[in-house]
N, C-alpha and C positions, 0 to 999 in steps of 0.2 A: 832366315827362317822362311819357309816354306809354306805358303795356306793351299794354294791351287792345284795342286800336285802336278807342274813342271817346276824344273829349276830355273828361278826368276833368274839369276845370275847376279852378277857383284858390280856393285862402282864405284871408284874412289875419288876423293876430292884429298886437293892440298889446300891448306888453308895457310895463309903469312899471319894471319893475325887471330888471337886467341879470341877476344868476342864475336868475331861472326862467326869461325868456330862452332863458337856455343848455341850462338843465336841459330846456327843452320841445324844443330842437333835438337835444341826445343825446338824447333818447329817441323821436323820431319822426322823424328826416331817414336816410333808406334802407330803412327800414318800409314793410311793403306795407299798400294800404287800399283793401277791395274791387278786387284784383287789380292796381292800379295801384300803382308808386311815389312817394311823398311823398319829394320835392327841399324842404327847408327850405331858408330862405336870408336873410342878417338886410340890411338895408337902413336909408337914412335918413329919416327922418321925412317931407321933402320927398316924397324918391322913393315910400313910403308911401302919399301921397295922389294920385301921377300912376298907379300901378300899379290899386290900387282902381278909380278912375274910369274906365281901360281897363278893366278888368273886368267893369263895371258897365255900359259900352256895347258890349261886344261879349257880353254876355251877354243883352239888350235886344236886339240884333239877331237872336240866334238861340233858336226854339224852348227852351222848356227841357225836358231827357230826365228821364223819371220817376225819382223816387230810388232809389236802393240799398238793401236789406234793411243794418241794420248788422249785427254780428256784433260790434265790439267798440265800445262806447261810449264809453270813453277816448280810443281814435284818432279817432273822429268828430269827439270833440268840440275833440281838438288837431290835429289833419290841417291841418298851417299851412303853406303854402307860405311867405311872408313871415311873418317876425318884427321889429317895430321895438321898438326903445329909448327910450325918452327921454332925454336928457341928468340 
């Protein structure tokens, strides 16, 4: 989702274990980060690897925008749009 009107862009996290997991979705999915809100959202492994590699060519195709001052380190460094599991 989009508040600022640029494209915040995507990041994914792999998770091994299903409670942090969850524990990283309650604490960062509807949190704002650098003005934007963070949509967490958990997926499957498969899907996981088709999402990235979109990501990863439409991020290739466009310029990339200078980074953002952070202000909180914690969200930066979880600001997870996708979270997978492992079985």
């Amino acid at each position: 989702m989009q508040t600022s009107g640029a494209d915040a862009g995507d990041a994914f996290v792999h998770f091994k274990d299903t409670t942090e997991a969850a524990a990283a979705y309650g604490k960062f999915n509807g949190r704002k980060f650098d003005g934007n809100l963070i949509a967490a959202a958990f997926t499957t492994v498969d899907n996981f690897a088709t999402l990235v590699a979109l990501a990863a060519s439409a991020a290739a195709a466009a310029p990339a925008p200078a980074p953002a001052p952070v202000d909180d380190a914690a969200a930066a460094a979880a600001a997870a749009a996708v979270a997978v599991v492992e079985p």
